[in-house]
C-alpha positions in Angstrom: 0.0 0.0 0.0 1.7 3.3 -0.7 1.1 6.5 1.4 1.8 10.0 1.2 4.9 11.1 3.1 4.0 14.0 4.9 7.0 15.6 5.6 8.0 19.3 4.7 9.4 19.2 1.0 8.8 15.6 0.2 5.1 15.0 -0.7 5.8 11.6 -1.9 4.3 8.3 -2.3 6.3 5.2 -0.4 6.1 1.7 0.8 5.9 1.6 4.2 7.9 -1.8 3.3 10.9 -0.1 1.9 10.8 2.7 4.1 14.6 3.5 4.7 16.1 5.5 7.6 17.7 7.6 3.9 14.5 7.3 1.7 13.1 10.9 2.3 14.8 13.8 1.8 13.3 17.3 3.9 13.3 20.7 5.5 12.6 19.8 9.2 12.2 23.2 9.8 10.0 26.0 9.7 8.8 28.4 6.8 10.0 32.0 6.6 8.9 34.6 4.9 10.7 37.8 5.7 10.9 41.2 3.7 9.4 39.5 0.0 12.1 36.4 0.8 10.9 32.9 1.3 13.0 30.2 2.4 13.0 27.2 5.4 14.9 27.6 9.1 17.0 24.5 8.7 18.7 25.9 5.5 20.3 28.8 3.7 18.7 29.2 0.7 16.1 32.0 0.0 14.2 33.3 -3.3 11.6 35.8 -3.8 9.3 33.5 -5.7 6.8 31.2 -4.0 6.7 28.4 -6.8 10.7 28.4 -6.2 10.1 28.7 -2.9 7.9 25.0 -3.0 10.6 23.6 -4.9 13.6 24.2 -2.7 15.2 20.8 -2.1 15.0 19.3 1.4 18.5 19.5 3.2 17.8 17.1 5.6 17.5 12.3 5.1 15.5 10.4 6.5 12.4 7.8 6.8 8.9 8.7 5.5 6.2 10.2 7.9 3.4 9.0 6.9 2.1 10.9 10.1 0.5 14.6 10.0 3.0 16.9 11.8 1.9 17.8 15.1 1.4 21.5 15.5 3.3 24.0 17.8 3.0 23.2 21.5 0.3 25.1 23.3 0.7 26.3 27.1 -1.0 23.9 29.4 -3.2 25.2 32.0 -6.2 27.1 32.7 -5.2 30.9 31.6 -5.4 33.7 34.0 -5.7 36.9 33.8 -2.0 37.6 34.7 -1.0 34.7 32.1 -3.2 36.1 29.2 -1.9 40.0 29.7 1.5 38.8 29.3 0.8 36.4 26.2 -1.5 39.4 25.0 1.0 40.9 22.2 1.7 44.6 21.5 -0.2 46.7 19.9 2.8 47.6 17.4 1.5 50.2 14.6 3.8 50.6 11.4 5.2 53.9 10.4 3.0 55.0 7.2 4.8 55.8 3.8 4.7 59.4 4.6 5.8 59.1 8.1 9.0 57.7 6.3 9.2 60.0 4.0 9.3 63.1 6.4 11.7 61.6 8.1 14.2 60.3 5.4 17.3 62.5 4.8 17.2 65.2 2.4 18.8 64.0 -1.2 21.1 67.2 -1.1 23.2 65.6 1.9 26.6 65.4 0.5 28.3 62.0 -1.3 31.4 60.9 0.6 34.0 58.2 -1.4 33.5 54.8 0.0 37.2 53.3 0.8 38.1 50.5 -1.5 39.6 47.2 -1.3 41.1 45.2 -3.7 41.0 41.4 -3.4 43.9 39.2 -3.8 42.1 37.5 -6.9 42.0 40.8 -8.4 45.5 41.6 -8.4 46.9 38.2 -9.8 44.5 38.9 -12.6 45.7 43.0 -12.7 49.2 41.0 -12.4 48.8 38.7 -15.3 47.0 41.4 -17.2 50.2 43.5 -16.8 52.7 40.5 -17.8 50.4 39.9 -21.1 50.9 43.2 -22.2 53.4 44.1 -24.5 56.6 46.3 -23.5 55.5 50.3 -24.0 51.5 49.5 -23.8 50.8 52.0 -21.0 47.3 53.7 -21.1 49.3 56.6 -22.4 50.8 54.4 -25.5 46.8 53.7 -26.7 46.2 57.7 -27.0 47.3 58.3 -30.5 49.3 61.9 -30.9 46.8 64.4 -32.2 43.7 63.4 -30.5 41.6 65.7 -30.0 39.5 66.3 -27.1 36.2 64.9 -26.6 34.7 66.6 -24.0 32.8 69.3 -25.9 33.7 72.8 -26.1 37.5 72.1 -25.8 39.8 72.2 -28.8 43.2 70.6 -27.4 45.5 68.9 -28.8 47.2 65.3 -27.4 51.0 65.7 -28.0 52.3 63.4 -24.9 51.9 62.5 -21.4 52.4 66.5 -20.6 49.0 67.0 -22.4 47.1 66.0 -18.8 48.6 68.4 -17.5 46.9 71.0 -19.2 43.1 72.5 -17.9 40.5 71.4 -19.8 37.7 73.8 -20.1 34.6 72.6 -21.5 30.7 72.3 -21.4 29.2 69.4 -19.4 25.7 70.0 -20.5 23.7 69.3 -23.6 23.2 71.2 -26.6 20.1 72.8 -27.1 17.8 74.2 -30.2 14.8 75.9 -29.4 13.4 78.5 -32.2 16.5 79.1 -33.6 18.4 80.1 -30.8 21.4 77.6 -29.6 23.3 77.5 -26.2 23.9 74.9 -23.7 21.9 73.2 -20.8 24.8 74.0 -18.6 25.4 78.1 -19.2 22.3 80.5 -20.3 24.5 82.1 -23.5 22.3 81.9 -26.2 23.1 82.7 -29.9 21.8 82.7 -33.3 24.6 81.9 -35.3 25.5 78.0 -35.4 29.4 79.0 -35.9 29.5 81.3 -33.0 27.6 78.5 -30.5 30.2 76.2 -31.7 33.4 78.9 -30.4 31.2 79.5 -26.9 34.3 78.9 -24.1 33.3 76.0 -21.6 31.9 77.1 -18.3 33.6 74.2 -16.5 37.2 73.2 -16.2 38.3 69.6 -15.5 40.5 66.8 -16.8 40.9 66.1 -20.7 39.1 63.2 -22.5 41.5 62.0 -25.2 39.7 58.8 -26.1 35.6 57.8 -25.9 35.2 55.2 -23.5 33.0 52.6 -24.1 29.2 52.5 -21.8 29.4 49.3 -20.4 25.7 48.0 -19.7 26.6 45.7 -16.9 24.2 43.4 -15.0 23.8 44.5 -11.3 21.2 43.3 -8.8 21.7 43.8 -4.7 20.7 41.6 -1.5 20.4 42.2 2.1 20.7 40.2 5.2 20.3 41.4 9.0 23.0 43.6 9.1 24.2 44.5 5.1 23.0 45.6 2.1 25.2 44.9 -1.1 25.1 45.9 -4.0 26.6 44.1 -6.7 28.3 44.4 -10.6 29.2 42.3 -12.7 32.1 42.7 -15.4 35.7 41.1 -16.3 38.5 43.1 -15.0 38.0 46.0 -12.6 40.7 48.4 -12.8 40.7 50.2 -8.9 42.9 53.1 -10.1 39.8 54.4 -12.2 37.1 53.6 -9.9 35.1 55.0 -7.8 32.1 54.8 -5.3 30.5 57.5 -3.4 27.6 57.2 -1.2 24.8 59.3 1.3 22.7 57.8 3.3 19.7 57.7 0.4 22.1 57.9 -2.5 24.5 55.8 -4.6 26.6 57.1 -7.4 29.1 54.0 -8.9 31.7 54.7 -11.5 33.2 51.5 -12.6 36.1 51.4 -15.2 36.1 47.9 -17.0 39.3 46.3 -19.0 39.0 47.5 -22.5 37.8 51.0 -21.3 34.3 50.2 -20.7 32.4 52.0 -18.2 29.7 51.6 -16.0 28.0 54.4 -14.1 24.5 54.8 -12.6 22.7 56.9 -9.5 21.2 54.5 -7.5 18.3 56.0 -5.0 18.0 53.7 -2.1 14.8 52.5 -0.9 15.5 52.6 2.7 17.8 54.6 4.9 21.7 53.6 5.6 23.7 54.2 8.5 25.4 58.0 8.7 28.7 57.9 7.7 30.5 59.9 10.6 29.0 56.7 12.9 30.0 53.6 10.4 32.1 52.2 8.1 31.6 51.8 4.5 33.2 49.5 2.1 33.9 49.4 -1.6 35.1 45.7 -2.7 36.3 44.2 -5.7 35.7 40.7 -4.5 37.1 39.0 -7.4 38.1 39.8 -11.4 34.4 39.4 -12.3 32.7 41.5 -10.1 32.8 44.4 -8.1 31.0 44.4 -4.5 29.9 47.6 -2.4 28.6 47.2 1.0 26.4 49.6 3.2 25.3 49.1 6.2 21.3 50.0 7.2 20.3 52.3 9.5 19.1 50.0 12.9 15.3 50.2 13.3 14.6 52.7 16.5 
């Protein structure tokens, strides 16, 4: 006669015959379902979807139950008055969407740059990267003399290495046409004449750009446990001299600099709240050569 095992994450058929201290495999734990996640006490694994969620495989052997679980344990005992106030549970009201909102930081708080650290698979592969490369193939060896600048509004020149040195003074708006008139998103000088908005001076001064690079779009996703949230990207080859991170406590600008000059760069509003910066520590980690790792820690629930 076969009968339906009724352990959690088996739901099989079996031969009480054959039964075999091995033949079931189970969560003996308990369901858990915390901020959209959904996974079993006994084991690690969580997933946001419920039908993957059912499927999770049991991490636990065993013989078939045939037997319905017995439920939690109730309190045995007539219940006083004493016994019931204290089992009697709080009367816990959550903060409203606006209540969170009024009390979020403002967006103008000011970005500070995350510290970064490099793992040790990282530099073997910036290691081996250098060894691969031939004698004289610097970053400065790809610019090509005469290069002009691409940053618009600046007319230099790339004759060497001595060329960074120079200011590079340059719009970092948009163009814009509207009824004949043309100026830039970033300065209100506005003329008619298309040769004369092409000689308008930049109303910024920075570094030169002597060579596009390449917008990377990277796959990135981000997790949270108890006390981290982490944000992740994914690409070959993170080079930590051109990299950057900088972070509020509802912000999160990345600037990631790829092998092969690819970039990724994104503003990142955070859902919730992390900790202020003058109380914690931040991280920026390149955990291996395939992806870079940034870690923030939330702010702790009053």
């Amino acid at each position: 006669m076969s009968l339906l095992c009724r352990n959690k994450g088996c739901g099989q058929h079996f031969d009480p015959n054959t039964n075999l201290p091995d033949s079931c495999c189970h969560h003996p734990g308990v369901p858990i379902f915390h901020d959209a996640l959904k996974g079993w006490s006994c084991c690690r694994k969580r997933t946001v979807d419920f039908s993957e969620f059912l499927n999770i495989k049991g991490c636990t052997m065993g013989p078939h139950c045939a037997e319905k679980l017995p439920e939690a344990p109730q309190p045995e005992g007539p219940a006083t008055s004493s016994s019931l106030q204290e089992q009697k549970p709080l009367n816990v009201i959550p903060k409203s969407a606006e209540t969170l909102r009024r009390e979020r930081p403002k967006s103008e708080l000011p970005l500070k740059l995350l510290p970064l650290n490099i793992s040790q698979a990282l530099e073997m592969a910036l290691e081996q990267k250098e060894l691969d490369q031939e004698p004289g193939a610097g970053l400065d060896s790809l610019i090509r003399t005469g290069s002009s600048c691409q940053n618009p509004g600046c007319d230099a020149v790339y004759q060497g290495p001595e060329s960074d040195a120079t200011p590079c003074t340059y719009h970092p708006g948009a163009p814009r046409f509207h009824e004949g008139m043309k100026s830039w998103s970033c300065c209100g000088i506005q003329t008619l004449d298309f040769g004369a908005f092409l000689a308008q001076p930049g109303c910024r001064v920075g570094r030169h750009d002597w060579g596009k690079q390449l917008p990377a779009s990277c796959r990135h996703d981000w997790h949270q446990t108890d006390s981290l949230v982490v944000v992740t990207v994914y690409g070959q080859i993170p080079l930590p001299a051109f990299n950057w991170v900088k972070a509020s406590q509802t912000e999160l600008h990345v600037h990631i600099v790829f092998d092969g000059n690819r970039v990724f760069q994104a503003q990142m509003k955070l859902w919730g709240v992390s900790e202020d910066q003058g109380t914690q520590e931040r991280e920026l980690t390149a955990t291996s050569a395939s992806r870079v790792e940034v870690i923030l820690l939330p702010q702790s629930p009053e």
